[in-house]
PATORMI-956644 format. One record per residue (C-alpha): chain; residue in three letters; residue number from 1; x, y, z. Coordinates in pm, 1 decimal. Layout:
<rs>
> A, ala, NUM, X, Y, Z
...
</rs>
This chain:
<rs>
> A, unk, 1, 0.0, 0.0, 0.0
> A, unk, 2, 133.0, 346.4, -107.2
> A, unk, 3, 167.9, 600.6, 189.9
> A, unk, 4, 123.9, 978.5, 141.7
> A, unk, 5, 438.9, 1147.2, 3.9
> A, unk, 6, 568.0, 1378.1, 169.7
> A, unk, 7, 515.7, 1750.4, 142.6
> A, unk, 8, 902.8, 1784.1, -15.3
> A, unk, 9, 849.5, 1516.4, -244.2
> A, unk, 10, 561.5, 1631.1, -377.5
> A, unk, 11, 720.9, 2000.9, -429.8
> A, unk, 12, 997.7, 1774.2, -639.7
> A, unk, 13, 746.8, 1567.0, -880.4
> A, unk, 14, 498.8, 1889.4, -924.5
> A, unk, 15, 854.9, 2117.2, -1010.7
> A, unk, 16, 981.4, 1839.0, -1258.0
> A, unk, 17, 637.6, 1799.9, -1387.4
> A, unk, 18, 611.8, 2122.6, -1500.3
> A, unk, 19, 974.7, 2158.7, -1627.9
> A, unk, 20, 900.6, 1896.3, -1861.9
> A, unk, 21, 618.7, 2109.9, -1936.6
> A, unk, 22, 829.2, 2429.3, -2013.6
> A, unk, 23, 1086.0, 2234.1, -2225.3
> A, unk, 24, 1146.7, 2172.3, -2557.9
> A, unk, 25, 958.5, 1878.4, -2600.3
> A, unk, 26, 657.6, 1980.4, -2405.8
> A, unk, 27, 522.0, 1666.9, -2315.7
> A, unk, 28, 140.5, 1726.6, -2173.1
> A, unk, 29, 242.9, 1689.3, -1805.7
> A, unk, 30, 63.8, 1884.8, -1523.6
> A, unk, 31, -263.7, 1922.6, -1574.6
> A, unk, 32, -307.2, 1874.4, -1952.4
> A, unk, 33, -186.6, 1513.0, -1993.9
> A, unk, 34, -190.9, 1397.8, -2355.3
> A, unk, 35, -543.4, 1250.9, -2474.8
> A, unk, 36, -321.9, 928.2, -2487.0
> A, unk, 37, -222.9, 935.7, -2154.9
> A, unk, 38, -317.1, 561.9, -1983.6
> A, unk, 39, -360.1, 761.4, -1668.6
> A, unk, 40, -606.3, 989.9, -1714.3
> A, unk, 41, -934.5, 1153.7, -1924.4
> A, unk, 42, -901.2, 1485.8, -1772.0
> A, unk, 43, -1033.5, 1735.6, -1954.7
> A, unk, 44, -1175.5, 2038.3, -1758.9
> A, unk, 45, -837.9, 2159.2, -1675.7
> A, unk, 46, -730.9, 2206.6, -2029.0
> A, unk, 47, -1002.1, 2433.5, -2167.4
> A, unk, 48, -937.2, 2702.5, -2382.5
> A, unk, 49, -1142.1, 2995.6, -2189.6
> A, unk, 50, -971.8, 3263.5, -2388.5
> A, unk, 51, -1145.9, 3464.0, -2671.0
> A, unk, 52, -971.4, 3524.9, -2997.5
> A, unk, 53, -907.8, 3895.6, -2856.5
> A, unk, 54, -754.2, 3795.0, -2539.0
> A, unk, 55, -513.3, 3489.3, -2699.7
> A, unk, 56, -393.2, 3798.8, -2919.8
> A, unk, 57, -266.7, 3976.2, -2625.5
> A, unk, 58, -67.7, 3701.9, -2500.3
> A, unk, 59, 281.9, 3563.3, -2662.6
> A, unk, 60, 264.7, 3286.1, -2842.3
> A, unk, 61, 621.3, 3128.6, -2656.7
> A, unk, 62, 326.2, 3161.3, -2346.6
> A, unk, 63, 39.0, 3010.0, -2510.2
> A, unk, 64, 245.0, 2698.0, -2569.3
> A, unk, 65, 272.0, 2612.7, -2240.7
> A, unk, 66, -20.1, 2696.9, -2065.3
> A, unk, 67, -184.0, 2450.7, -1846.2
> A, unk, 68, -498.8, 2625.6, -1688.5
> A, unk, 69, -876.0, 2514.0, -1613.7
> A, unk, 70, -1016.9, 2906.8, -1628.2
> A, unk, 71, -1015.0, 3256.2, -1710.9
> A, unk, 72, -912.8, 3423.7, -1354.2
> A, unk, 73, -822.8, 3797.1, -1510.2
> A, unk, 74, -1181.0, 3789.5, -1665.5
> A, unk, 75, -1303.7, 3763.8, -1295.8
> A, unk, 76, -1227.5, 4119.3, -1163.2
> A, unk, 77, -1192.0, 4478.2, -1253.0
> A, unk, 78, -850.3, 4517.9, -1322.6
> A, unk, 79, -775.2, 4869.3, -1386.5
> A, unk, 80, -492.2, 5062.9, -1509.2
> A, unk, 81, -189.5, 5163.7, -1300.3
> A, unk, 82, -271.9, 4852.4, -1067.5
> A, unk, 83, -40.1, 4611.0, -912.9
> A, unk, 84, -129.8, 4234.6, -1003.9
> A, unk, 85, 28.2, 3889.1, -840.0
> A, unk, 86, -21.8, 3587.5, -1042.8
> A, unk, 87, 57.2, 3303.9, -788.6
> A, unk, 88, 236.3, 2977.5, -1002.6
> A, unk, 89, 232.9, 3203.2, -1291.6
> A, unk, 90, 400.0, 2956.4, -1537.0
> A, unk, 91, 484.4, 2996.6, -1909.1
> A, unk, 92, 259.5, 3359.0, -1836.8
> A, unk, 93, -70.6, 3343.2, -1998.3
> A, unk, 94, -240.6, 3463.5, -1711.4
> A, unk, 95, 36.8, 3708.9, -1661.1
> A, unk, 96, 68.9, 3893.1, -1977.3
> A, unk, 97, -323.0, 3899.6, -2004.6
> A, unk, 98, -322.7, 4086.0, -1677.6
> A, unk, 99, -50.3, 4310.2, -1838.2
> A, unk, 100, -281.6, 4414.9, -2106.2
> A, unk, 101, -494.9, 4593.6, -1857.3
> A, unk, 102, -312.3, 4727.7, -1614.9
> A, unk, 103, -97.1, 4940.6, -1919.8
> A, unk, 104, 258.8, 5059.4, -1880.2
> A, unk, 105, 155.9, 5258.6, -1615.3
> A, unk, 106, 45.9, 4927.7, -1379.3
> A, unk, 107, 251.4, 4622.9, -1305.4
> A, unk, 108, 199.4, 4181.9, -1305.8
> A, unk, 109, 406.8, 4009.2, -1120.6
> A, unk, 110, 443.9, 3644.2, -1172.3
> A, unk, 111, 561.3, 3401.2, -882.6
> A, unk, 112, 673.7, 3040.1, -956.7
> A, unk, 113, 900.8, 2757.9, -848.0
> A, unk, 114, 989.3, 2618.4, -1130.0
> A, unk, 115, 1314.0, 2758.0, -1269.9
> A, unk, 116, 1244.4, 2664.3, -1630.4
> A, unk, 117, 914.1, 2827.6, -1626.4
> A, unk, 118, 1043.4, 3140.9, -1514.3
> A, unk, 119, 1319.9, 3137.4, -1777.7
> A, unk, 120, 1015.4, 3089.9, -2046.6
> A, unk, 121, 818.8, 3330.3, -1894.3
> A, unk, 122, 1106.8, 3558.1, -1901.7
> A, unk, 123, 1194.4, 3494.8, -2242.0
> A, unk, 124, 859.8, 3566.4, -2371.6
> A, unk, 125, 842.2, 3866.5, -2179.1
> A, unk, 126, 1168.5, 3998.4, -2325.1
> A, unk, 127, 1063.8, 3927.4, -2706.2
> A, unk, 128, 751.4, 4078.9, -2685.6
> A, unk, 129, 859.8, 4396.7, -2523.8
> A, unk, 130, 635.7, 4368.0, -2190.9
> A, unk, 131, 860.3, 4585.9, -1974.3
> A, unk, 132, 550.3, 4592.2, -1747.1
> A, unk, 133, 608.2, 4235.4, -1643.7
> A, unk, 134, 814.8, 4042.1, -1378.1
> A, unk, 135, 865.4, 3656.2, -1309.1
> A, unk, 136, 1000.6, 3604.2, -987.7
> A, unk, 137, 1120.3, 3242.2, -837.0
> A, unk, 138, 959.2, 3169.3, -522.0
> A, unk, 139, 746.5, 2949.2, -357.5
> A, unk, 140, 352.4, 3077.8, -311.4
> A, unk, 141, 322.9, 2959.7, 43.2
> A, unk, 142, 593.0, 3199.0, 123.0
> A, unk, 143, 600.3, 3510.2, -142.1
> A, unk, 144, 908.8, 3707.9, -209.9
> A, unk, 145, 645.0, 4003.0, -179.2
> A, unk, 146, 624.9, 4296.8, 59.3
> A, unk, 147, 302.4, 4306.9, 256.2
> A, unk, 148, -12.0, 4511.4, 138.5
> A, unk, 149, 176.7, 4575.2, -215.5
> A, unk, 150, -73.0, 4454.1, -495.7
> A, unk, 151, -444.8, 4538.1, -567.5
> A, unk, 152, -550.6, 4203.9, -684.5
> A, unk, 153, -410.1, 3826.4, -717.7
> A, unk, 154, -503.2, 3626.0, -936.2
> A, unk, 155, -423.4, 3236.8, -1013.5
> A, unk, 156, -514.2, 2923.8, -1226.8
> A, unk, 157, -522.7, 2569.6, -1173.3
> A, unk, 158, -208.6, 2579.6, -905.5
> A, unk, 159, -355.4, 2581.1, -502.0
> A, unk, 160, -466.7, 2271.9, -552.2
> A, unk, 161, -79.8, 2158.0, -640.3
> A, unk, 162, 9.3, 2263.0, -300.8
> A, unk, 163, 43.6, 2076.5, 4.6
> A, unk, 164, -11.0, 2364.9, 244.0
> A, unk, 165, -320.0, 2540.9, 76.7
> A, unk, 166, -374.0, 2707.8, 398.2
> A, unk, 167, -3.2, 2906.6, 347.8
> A, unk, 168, -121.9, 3054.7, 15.4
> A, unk, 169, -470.2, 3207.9, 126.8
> A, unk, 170, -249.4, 3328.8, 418.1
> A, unk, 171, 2.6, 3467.2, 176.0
> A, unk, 172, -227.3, 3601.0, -69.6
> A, unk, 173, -458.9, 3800.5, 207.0
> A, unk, 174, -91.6, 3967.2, 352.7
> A, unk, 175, 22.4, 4112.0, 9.7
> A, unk, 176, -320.8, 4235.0, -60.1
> A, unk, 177, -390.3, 4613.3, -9.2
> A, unk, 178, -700.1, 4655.2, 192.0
> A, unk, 179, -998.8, 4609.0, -51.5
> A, unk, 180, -832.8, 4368.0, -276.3
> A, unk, 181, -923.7, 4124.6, -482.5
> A, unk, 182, -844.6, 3696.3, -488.0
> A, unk, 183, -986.0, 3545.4, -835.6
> A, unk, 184, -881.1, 3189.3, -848.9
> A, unk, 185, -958.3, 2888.8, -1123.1
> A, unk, 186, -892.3, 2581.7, -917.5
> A, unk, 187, -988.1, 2219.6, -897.1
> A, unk, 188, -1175.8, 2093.7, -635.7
> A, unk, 189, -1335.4, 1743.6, -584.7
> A, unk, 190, -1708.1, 1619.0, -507.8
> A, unk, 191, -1642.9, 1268.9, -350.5
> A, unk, 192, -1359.6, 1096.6, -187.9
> A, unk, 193, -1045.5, 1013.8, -408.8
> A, unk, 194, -953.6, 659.0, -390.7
> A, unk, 195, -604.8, 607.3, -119.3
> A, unk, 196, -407.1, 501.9, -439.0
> A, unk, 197, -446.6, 789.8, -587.3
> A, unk, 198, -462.7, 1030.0, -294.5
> A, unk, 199, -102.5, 896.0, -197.2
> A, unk, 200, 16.2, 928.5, -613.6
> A, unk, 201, 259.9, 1183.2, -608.8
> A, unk, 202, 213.8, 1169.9, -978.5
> A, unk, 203, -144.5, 1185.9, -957.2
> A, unk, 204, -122.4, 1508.0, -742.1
> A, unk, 205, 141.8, 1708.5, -1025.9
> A, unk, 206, -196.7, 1615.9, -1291.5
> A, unk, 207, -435.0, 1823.3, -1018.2
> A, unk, 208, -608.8, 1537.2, -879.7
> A, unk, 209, -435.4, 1421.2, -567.8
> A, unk, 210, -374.3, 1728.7, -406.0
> A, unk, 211, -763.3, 1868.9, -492.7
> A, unk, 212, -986.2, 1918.1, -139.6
> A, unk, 213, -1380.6, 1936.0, -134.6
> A, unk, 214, -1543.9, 2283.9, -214.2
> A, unk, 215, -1625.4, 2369.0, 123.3
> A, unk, 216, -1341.3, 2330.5, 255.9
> A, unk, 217, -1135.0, 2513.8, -6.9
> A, unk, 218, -1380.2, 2763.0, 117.3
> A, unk, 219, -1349.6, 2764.6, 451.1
> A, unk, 220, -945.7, 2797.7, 367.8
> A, unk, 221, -1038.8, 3113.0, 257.6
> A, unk, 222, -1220.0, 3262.6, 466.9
> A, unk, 223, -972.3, 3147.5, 699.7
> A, unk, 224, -728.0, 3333.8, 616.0
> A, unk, 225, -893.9, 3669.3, 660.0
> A, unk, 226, -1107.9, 3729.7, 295.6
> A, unk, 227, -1478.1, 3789.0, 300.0
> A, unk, 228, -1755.0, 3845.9, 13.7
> A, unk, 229, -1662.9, 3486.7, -123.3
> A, unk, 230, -1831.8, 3415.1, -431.4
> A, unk, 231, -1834.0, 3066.1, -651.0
> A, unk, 232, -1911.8, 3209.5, -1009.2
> A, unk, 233, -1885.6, 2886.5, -1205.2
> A, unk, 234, -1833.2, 2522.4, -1219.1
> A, unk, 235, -1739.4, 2290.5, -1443.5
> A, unk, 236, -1810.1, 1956.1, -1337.6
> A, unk, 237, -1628.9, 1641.4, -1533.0
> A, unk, 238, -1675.3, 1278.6, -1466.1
> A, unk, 239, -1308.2, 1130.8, -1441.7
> A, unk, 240, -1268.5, 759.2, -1442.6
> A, unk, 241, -934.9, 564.1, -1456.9
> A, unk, 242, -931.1, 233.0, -1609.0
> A, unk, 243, -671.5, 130.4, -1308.6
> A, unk, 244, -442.8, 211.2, -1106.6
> A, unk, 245, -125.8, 353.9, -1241.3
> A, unk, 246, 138.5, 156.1, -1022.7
> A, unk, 247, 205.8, -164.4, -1052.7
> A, unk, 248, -7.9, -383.8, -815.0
> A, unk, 249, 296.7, -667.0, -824.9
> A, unk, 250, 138.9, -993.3, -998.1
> A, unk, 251, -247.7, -900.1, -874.6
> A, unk, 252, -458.2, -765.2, -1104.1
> A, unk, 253, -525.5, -403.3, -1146.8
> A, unk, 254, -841.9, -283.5, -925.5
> A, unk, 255, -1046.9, -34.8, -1120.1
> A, unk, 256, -1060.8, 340.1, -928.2
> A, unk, 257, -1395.6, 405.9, -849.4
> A, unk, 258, -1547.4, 695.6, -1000.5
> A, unk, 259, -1553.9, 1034.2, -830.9
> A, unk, 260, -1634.1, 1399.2, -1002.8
> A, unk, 261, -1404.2, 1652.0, -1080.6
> A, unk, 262, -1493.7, 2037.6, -1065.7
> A, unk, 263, -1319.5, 2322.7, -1223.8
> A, unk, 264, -1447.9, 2614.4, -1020.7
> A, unk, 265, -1426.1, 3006.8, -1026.2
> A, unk, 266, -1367.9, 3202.2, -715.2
> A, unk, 267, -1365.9, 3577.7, -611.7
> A, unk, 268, -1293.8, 3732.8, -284.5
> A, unk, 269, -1251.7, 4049.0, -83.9
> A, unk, 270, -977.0, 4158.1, 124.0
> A, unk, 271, -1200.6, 4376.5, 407.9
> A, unk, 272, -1119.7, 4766.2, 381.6
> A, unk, 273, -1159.2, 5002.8, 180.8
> A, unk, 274, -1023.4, 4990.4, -204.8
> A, unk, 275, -796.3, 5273.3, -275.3
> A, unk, 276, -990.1, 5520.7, -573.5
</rs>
């Protein structure tokens, strides 16, 4: 029987995960595995919520490797001359889109801890000119931010990567400014995972493993300090796996049982009053 990994090893599978993502080969890890993949049929984190407009704003060098299940600048006002945090930021779709509204006068920053994704998103930054953007390496549980610095943060398909979700609400309410705004695309689950795959550190780098009920994701939330917490949409996908993805020595396979997947949009407050 598999035991939970621990919290370090599952920072190590999630950062090579998603180096393999950034590279040259860009092999579909994370949460867009191939359609081939034996492992799973996961499809709501790999929508394309961007409109023809919006993918025109962003790099293509960042479009490549994007690996989102939402939209998360489309959930808030984000005006110009603002401040915006992108928490596991990657390749910089959500980034640069951010960077489109806030103008030259406004600033995205991007926090991740994968090196290679920073380099890409750095790259793609420097081609396209965006002096109004900055990748930083760093870990969202503990930001290399100062406290009260940006108006809103904003973040897709990553919390759930993270073995200490209550950290990064924690984090994310202390950079905010007073009145600012979370909007998150995560994953949550309805249902009980299976133990094999709750304890598959591989499982948890495809956003399934490390993925928590929506009420508790919630309650993590408004835990750390936000209020006015809103749901605006789910996406719910029936995932099945036709077995388990480690070997089971000379027994046969046991099929997983079937549980439901949700893609979900969130917006919250931090209490105060917004600066005009």
């Amino acid at each position: 029987m598999l035991s939970m990994p621990r919290e370090e090893d599952l920072r190590r599978i999630v950062r090579r995960s998603y180096a393999d993502l950034a590279g040259p080969t860009k092999r579909g890890v994370g949460c867009c595995p191939p359609r081939s993949s034996p492992r799973v049929g996961f499809e709501a984190c790999c929508r394309a919520p961007y409109s023809a407009a919006e993918l025109s704003k962003i790099p293509p060098s960042a479009r490549a490797i994007t690996a989102g299940c939402g939209n998360p600048v489309a959930l808030t006002e984000i005006r110009r001359g603002q401040t915006v945090l992108d928490l596991g930021s990657g390749g910089g779709v959500d980034a640069f889109l951010a960077a489109s509204k806030t103008g030259r006068q406004g600033k995205v920053i991007g926090v991740d801890s994968t090196p290679e994704m920073i380099w890409r998103a750095r790259e793609a930054a420097q081609e396209a000119h965006r002096s109004n953007v900055e990748f930083r390496l760093g870990e969202i549980e503990r930001l290399p931010l100062e406290s009260s610095s940006v108006d809103t943060v904003i973040s897709n398909c990553v919390i759930n990567l993270s073995p200490d979700k209550d950290a990064v609400f924690r984090e994310a309410f202390r950079v905010l400014k007073l009145g600012g705004r979370l909007a998150i695309s995560d994953i949550v689950i309805s249902g009980s995972l299976p133990k094999a795959v709750k304890n598959d550190a591989k499982a948890w780098a495809s956003c399934v493993s490390g993925a928590i009920g929506e009420q508790e994701y919630l309650n993590k939330i408004s835990g750390a300090g936000f209020s006015n917490i809103q749901v605006k949409q789910r996406v719910a996908v029936s995932w099945k796996a036709i077995g388990l993805a480690h070997s089971q020595g000379k027994k046969r396979q046991r099929p997983i049982p079937s549980f439901e997947i949700i893609s979900e949009e969130i917006v919250a407050t931090k209490p105060g009053k917004r600066p005009a």
